[in-house]
NUKOL-305675 format. One record per residue (C-alpha): x, y, z; residue in one letter; residue number from 1. Coordinates in nm, 2 decimals. Example, Ala and Ser with C-alpha at 12.3 -4.5 7.8 and 13.67 -1.06 7.14 Angstrom:
<atoms>
<east->1.23&north->-0.45&up->0.78&residuo->A&num->1>
<east->1.37&north->-0.11&up->0.71&residuo->S&num->2>
</atoms>
This chain:
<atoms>
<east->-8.60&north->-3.36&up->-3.33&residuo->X&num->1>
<east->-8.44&north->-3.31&up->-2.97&residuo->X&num->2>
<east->-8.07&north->-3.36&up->-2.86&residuo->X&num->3>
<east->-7.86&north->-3.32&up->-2.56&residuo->X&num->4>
<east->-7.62&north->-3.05&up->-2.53&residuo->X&num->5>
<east->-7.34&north->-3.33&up->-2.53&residuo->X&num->6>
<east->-7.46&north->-3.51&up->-2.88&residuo->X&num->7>
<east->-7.49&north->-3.14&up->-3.04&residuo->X&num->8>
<east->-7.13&north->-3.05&up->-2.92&residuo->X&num->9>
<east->-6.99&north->-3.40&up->-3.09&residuo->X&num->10>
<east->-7.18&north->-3.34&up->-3.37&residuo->X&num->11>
<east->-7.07&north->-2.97&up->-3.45&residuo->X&num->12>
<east->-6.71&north->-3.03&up->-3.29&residuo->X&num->13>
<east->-6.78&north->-2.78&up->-3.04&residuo->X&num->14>
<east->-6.64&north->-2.72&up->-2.68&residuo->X&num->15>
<east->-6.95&north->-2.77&up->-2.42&residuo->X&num->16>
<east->-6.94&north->-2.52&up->-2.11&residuo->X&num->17>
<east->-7.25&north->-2.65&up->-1.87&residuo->X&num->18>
<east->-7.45&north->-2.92&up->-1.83&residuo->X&num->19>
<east->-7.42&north->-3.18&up->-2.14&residuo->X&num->20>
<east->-7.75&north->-3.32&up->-2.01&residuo->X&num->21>
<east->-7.95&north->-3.00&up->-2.14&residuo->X&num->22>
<east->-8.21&north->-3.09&up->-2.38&residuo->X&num->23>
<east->-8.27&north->-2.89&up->-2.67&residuo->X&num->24>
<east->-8.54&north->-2.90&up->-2.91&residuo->X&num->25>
<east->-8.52&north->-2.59&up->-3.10&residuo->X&num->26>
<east->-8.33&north->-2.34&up->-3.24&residuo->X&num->27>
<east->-8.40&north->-1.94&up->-3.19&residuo->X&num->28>
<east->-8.26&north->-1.60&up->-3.19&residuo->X&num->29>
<east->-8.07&north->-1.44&up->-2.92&residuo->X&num->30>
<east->-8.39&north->-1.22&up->-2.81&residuo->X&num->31>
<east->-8.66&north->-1.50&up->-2.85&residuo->X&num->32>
<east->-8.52&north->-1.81&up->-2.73&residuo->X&num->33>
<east->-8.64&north->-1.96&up->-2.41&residuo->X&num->34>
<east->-8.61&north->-2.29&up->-2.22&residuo->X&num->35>
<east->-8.52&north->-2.55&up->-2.43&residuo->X&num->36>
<east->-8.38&north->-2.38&up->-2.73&residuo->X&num->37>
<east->-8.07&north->-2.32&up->-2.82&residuo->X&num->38>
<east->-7.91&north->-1.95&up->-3.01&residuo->X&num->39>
<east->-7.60&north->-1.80&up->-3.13&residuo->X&num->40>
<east->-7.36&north->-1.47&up->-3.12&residuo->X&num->41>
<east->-7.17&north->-1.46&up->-3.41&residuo->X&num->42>
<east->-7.29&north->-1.06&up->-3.50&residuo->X&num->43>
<east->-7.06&north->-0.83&up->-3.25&residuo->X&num->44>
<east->-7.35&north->-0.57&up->-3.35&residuo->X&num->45>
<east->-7.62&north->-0.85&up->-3.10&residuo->X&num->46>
<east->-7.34&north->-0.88&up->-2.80&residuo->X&num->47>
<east->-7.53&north->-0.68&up->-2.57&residuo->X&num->48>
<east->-7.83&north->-0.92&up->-2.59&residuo->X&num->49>
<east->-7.66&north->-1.20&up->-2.44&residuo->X&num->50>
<east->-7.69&north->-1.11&up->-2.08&residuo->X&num->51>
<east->-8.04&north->-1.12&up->-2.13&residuo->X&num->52>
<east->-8.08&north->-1.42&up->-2.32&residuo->X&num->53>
<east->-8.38&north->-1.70&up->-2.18&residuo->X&num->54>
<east->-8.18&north->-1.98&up->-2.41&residuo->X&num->55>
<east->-8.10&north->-2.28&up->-2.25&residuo->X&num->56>
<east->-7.77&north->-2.28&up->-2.42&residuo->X&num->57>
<east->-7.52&north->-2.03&up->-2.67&residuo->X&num->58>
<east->-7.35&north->-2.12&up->-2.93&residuo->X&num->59>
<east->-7.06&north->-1.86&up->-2.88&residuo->X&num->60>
<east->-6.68&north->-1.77&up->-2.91&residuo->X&num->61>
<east->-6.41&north->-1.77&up->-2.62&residuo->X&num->62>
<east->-6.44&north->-1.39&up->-2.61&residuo->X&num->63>
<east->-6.77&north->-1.40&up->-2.54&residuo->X&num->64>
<east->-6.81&north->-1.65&up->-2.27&residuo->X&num->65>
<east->-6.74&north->-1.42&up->-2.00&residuo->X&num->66>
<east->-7.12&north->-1.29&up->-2.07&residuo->X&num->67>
<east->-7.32&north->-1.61&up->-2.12&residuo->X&num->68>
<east->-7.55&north->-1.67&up->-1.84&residuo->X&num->69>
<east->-7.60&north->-2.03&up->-1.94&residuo->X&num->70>
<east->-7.49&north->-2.29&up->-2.11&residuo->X&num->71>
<east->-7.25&north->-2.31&up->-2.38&residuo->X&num->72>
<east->-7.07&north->-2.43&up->-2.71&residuo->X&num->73>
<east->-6.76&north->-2.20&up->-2.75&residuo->X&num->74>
<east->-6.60&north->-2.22&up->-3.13&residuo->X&num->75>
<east->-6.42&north->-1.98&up->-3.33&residuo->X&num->76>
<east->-6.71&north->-2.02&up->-3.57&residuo->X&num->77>
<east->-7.02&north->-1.99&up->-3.40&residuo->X&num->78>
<east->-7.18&north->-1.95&up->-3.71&residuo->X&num->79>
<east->-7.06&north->-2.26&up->-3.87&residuo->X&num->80>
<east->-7.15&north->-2.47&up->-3.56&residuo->X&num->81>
<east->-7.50&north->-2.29&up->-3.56&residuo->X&num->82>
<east->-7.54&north->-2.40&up->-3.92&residuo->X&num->83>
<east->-7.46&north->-2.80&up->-3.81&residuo->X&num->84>
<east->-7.67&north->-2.80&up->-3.53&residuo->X&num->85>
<east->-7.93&north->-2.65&up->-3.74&residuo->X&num->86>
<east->-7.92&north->-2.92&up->-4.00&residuo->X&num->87>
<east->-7.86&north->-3.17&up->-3.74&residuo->X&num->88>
<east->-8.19&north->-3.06&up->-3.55&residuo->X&num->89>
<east->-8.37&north->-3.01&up->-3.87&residuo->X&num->90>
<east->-8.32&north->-3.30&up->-4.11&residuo->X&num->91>
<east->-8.47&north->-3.29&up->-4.45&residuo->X&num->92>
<east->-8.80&north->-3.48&up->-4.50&residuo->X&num->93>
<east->-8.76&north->-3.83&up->-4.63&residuo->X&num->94>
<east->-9.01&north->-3.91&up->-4.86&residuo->X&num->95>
<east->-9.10&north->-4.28&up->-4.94&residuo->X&num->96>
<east->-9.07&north->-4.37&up->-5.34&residuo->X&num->97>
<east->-9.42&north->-4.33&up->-5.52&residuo->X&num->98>
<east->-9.57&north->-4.21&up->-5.87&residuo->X&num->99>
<east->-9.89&north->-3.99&up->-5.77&residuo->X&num->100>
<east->-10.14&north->-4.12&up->-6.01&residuo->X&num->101>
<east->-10.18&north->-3.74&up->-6.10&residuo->X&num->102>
<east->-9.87&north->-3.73&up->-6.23&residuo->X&num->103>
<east->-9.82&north->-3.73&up->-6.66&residuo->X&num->104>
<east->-9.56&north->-3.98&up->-6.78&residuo->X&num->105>
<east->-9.36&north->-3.99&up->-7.14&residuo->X&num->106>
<east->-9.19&north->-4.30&up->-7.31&residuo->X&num->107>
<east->-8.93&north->-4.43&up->-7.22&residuo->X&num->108>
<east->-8.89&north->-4.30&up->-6.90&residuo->X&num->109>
<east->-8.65&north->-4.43&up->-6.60&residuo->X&num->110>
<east->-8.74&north->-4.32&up->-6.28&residuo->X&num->111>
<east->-8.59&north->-4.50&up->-6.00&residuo->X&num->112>
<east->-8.86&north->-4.68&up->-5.79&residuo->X&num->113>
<east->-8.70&north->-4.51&up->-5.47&residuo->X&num->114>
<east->-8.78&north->-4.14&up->-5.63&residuo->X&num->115>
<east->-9.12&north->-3.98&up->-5.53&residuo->X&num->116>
<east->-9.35&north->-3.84&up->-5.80&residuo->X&num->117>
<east->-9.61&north->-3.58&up->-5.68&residuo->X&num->118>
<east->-9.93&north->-3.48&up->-5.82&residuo->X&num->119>
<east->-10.00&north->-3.28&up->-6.13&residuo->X&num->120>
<east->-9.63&north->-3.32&up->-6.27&residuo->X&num->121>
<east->-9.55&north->-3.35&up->-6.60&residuo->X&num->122>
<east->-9.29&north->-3.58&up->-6.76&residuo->X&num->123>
<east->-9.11&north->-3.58&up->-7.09&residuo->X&num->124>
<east->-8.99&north->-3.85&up->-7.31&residuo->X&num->125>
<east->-8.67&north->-4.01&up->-7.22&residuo->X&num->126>
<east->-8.61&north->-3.87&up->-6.88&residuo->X&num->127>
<east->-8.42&north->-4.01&up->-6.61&residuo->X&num->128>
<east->-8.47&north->-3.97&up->-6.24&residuo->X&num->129>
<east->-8.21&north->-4.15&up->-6.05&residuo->X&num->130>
<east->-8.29&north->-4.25&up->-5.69&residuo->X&num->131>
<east->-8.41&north->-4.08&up->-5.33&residuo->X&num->132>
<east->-8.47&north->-3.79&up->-5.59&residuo->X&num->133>
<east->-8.81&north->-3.60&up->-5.45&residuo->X&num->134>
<east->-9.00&north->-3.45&up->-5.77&residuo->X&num->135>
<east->-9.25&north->-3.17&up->-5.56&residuo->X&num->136>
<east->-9.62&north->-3.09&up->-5.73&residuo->X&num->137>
<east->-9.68&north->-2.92&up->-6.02&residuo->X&num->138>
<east->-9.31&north->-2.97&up->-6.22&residuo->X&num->139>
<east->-9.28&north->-2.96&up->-6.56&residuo->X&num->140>
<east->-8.96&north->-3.14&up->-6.70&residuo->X&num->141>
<east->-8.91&north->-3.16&up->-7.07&residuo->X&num->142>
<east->-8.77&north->-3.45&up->-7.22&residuo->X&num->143>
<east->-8.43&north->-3.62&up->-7.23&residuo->X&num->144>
<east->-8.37&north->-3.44&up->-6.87&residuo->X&num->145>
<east->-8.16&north->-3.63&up->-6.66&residuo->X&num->146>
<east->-8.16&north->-3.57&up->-6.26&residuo->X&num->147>
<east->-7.89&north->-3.76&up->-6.00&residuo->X&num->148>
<east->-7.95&north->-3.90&up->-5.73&residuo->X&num->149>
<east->-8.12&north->-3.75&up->-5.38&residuo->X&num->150>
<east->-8.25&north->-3.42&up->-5.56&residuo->X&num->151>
<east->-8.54&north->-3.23&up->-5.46&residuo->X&num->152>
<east->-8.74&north->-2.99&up->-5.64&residuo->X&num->153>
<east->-9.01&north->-2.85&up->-5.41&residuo->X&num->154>
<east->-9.27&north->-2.73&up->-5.62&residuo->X&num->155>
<east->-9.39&north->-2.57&up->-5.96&residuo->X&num->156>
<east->-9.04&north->-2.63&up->-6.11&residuo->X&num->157>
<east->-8.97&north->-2.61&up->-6.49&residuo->X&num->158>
<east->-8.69&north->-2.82&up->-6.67&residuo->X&num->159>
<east->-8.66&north->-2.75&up->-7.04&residuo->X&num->160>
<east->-8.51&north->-3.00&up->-7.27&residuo->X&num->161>
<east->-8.16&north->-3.20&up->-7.21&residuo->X&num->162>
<east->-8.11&north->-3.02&up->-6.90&residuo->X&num->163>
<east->-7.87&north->-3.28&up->-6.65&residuo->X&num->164>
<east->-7.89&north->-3.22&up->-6.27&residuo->X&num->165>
<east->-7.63&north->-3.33&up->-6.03&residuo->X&num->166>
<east->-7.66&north->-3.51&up->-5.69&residuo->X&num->167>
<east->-7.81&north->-3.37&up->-5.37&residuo->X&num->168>
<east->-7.98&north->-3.04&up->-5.56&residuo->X&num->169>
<east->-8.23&north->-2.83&up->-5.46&residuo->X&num->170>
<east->-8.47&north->-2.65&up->-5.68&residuo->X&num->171>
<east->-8.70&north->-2.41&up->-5.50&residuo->X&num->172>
<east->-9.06&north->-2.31&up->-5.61&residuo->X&num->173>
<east->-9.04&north->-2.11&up->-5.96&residuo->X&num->174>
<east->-8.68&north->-2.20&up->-6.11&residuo->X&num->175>
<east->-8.66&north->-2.23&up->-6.47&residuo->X&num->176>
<east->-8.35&north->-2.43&up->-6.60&residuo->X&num->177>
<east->-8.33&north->-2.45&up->-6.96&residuo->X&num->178>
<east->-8.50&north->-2.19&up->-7.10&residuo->X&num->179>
<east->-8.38&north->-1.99&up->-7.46&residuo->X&num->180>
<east->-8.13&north->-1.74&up->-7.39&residuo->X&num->181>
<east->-8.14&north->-1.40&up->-7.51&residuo->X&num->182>
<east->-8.02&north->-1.48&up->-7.85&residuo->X&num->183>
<east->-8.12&north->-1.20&up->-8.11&residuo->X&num->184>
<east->-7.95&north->-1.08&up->-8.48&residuo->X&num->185>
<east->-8.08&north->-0.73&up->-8.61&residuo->X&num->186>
<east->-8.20&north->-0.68&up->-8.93&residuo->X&num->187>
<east->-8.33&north->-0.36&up->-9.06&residuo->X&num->188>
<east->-8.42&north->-0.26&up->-8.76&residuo->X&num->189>
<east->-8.64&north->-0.60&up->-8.69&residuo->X&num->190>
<east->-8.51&north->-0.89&up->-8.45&residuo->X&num->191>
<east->-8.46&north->-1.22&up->-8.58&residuo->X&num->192>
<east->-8.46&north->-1.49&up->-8.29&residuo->X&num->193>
<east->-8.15&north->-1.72&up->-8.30&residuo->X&num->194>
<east->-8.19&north->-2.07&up->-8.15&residuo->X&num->195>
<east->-8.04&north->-2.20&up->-7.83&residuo->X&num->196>
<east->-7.94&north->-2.49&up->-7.90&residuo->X&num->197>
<east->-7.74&north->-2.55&up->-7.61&residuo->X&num->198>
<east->-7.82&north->-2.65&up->-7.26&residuo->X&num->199>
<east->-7.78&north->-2.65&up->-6.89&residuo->X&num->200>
<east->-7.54&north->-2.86&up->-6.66&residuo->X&num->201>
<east->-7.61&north->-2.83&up->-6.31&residuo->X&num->202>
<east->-7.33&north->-3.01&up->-6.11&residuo->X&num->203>
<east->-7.37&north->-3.19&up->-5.75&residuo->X&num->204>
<east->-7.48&north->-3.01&up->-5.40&residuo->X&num->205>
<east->-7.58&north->-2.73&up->-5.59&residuo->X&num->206>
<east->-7.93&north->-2.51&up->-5.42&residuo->X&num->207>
<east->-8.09&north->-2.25&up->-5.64&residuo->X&num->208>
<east->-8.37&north->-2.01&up->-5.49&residuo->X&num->209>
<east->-8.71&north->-1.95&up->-5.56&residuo->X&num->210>
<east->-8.79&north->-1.79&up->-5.89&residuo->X&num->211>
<east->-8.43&north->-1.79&up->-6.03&residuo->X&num->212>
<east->-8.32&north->-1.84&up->-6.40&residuo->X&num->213>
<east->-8.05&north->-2.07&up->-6.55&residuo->X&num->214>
<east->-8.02&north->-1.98&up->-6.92&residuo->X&num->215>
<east->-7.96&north->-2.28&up->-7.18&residuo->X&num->216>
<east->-7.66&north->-2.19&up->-7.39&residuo->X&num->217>
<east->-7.66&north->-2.07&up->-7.74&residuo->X&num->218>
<east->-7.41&north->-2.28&up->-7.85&residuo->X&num->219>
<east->-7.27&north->-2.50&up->-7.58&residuo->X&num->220>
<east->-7.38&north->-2.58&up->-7.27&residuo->X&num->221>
<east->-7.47&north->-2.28&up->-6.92&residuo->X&num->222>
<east->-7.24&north->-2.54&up->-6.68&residuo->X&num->223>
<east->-7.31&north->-2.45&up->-6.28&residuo->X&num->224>
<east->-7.02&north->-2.61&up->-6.11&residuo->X&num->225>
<east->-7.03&north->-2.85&up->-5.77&residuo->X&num->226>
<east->-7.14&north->-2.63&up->-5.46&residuo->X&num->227>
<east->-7.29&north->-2.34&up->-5.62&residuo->X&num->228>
<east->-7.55&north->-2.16&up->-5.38&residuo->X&num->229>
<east->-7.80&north->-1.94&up->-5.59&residuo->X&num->230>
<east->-8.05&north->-1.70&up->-5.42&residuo->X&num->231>
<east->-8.39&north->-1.58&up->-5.55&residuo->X&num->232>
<east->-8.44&north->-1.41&up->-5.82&residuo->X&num->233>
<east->-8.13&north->-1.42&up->-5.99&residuo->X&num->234>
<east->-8.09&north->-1.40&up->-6.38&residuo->X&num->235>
<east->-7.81&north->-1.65&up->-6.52&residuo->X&num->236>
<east->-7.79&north->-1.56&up->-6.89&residuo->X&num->237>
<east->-7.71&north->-1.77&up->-7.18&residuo->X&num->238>
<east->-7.33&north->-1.97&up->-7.16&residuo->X&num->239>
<east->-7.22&north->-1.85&up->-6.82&residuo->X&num->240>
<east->-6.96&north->-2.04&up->-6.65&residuo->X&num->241>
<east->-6.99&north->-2.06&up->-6.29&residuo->X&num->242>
<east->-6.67&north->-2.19&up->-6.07&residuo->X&num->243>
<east->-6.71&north->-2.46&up->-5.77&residuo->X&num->244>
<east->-6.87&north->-2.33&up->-5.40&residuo->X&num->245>
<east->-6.90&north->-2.02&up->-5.56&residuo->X&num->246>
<east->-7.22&north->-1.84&up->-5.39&residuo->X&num->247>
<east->-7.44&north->-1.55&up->-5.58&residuo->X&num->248>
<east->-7.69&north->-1.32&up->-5.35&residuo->X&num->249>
<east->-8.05&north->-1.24&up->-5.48&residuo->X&num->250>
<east->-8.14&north->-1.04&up->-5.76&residuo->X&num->251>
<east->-7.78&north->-1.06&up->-5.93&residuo->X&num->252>
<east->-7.78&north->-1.06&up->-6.29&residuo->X&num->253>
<east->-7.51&north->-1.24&up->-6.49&residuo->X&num->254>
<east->-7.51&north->-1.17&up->-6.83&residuo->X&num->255>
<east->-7.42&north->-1.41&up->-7.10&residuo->X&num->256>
<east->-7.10&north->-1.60&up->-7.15&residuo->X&num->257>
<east->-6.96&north->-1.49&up->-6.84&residuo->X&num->258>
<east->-6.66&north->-1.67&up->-6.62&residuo->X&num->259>
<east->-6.70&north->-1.67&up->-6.27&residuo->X&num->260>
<east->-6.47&north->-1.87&up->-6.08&residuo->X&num->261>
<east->-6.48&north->-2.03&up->-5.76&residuo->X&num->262>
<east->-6.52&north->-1.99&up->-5.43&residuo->X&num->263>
<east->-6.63&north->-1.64&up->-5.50&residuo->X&num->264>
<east->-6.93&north->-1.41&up->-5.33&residuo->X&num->265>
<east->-7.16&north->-1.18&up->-5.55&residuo->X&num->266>
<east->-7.34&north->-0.93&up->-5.36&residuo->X&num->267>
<east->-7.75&north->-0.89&up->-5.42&residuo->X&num->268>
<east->-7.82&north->-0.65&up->-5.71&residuo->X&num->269>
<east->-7.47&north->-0.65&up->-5.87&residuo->X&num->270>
<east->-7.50&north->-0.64&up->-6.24&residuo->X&num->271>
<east->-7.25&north->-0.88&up->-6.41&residuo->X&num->272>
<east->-7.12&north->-0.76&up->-6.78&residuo->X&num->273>
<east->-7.13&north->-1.06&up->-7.09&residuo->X&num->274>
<east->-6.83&north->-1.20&up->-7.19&residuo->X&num->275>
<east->-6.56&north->-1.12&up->-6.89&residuo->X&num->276>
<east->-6.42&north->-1.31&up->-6.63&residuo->X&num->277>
<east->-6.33&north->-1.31&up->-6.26&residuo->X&num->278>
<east->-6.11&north->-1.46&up->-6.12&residuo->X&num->279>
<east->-6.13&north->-1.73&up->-5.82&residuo->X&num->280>
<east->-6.19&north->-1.58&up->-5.46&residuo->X&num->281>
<east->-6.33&north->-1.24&up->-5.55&residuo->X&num->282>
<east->-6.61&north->-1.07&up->-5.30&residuo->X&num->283>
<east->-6.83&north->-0.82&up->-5.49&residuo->X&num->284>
<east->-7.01&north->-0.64&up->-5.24&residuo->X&num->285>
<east->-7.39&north->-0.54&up->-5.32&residuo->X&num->286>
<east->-7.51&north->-0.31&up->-5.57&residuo->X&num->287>
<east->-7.18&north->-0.32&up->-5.76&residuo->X&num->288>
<east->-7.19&north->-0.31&up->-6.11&residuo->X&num->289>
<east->-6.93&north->-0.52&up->-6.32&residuo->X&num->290>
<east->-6.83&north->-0.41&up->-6.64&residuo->X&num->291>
<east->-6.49&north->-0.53&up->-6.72&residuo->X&num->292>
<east->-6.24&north->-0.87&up->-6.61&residuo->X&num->293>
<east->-6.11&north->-0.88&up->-6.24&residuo->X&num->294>
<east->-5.80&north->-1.10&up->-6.24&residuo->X&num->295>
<east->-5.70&north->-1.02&up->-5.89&residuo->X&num->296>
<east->-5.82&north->-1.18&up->-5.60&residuo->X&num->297>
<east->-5.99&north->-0.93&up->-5.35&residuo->X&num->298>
<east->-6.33&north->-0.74&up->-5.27&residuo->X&num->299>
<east->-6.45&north->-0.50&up->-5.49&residuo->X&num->300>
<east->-6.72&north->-0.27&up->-5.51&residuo->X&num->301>
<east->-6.88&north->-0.01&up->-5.73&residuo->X&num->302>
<east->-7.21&north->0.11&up->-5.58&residuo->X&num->303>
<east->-7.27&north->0.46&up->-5.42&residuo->X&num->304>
<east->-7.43&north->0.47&up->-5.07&residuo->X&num->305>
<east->-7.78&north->0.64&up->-5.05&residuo->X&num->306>
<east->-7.70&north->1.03&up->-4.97&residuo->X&num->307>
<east->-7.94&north->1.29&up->-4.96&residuo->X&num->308>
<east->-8.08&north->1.35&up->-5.29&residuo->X&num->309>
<east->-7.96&north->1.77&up->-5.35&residuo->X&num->310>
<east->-7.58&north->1.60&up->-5.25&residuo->X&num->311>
<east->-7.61&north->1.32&up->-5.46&residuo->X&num->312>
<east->-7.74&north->1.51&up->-5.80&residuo->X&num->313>
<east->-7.48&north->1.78&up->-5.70&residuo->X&num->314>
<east->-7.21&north->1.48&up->-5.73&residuo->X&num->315>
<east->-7.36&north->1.35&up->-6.04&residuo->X&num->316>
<east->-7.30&north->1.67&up->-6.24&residuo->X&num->317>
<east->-6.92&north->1.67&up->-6.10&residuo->X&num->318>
<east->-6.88&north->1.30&up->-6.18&residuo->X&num->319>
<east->-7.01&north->1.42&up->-6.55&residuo->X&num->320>
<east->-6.76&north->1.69&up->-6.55&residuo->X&num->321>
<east->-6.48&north->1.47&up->-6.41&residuo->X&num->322>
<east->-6.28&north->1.42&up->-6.72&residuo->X&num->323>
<east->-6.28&north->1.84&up->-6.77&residuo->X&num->324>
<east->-6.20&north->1.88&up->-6.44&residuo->X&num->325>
<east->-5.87&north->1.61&up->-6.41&residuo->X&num->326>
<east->-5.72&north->1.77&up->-6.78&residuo->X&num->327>
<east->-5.75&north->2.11&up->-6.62&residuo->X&num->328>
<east->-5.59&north->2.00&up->-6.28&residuo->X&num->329>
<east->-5.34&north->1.87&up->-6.53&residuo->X&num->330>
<east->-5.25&north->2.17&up->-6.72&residuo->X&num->331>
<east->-5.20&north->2.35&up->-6.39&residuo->X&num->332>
<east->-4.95&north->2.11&up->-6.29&residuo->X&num->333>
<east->-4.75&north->2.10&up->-6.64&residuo->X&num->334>
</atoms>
């Protein structure tokens, strides 16, 4: 959709500098952008792009207006503003309530006649869909599943037995809530399986990412609090806990039973340890691996930048070696 300058600047609670008549119909990047479109500087690392920008308007901070050859909306926050005029400009498809006749029905269903049903899915007994809830092509959900209101899964979406979904979620292509966690007793040397017999609780304005995992607990429920944000590929194993607008980069893998609280930021590729918790408002930077509790609030990190290979085996041997090397230090000093 379009907008002038002056609805986008009352809509993001921005301060306009130019012409509030200035249409926009688009959003770009700083380098791309042309007339009509609309970009943002919130990267210090992109500043020297701005002069050159074809944009028909900025989304900026003070600092920076000095160097904006157009139009402007000047915030502490361009980032934040960027991400309201974004959804403001870009509003989620409505779709109009229907049950393709494609799609596979149990008994005792209740699906709200406002949802939308799309082809080839596959419905359980006893499941309830509440309404504006969008169910994409090619979903599988098991029975006894309950999803809230205004919930869309986009496509090829698997929901495993008892599994409850909040309001306003998003499921993208490939998630699988509700399958068995990794629940194994040994036994001369053979596995014996132990059954989940948990499940999943995903709470409201929750968005998991294409291809991403959500264990059903062994024994009690995985809960997902309100406001969770979940990028691709990420493994959530069996009982986890994890707190309210807490958000978890791609790739992360969270191993079973273990207590994340909120507001907090996982980095991609960090490895969470089983059974520990951390603590609300902790930033794990990328890469880190987690192997006890962090009761502090802070950012942590554990990964070791890239370095040239004949350094970095070099520091591996010392780091072997550190424990001999620290007692002998401390002898010295006795």
């Amino acid at each position: 959709m379009s907008a002038i300058l002056a609805e986008l600047s009352k809509v993001s609670g921005a301060r306009l500098v130019g012409d509030p008549e200035c249409v926009i119909n688009a959003v770009n990047t700083l380098d791309l952008a042309s007339t009509g479109e609309i970009t943002f500087l919130s990267n210090r690392h992109y500043a020297n792009r701005l002069l050159k920008t074809k944009a028909s308007a900025v989304i900026l901070s003070e600092n920076d207006l000095k160097n904006c050859p157009t139009n402007a909306l000047v915030s502490n926050a361009p980032y934040l503003v960027y991400a309201k005029i974004a959804n403001y400009l870009y509003p989620i498809k409505q779709h109009h309530g229907a049950i393709n006749e494609k799609a596979v029905i149990g008994q005792k269903c209740n699906i709200d006649h406002t949802s939308t049903i799309s082809a080839n899915v596959v419905i359980g007994d006893n499941v309830t869909i509440n309404a504006e809830t969008y169910i994409g092509p090619g979903c599988v959900i098991a029975d006894n599943v309950c999803i809230g209101e205004n919930t869309i899964l986009i496509a090829n979406i698997t929901l495993c037995h008892d599994v409850c979904i909040g309001n306003n979620v998003i499921l993208h292509p490939g998630v699988v809530i509700g399958a068995d966690g990794f629940g194994l007793a040994q036994e001369n040397g053979e596995w014996l399986k132990i059954p989940q017999i948990g499940s999943v609780n995903l709470g409201n304005n929750v968005e998991v990412g294409a291809n991403s995992t959500i264990d059903r607990g062994a024994i009690g429920n995985t809960i997902i609090s309100n406001g969770v944000k979940i990028d691709n590929q990420v493994q959530i194993g069996h009982n986890a806990f994890v707190g309210e607008n807490t958000a978890i980069a791609g790739c992360v893998a969270l191993a079973g039973s273990a207590y994340i609280g909120k507001r907090c930021q996982i980095g991609g590729a960090s490895s969470i340890n089983g059974h520990i918790e951390i603590t609300d408002d902790v930033i794990i930077t990328g890469m880190s691996g987690v192997a006890n509790s962090i009761k502090t609030p802070g950012v942590y990190s554990s990964a070791i930048p890239v370095t040239d290979n004949k350094i970095w085996k070099r520091n591996i041997i010392r780091f072997k070696n550190l424990d001999q090397i620290i007692k002998k230090i401390m002898f010295k000093l006795e």
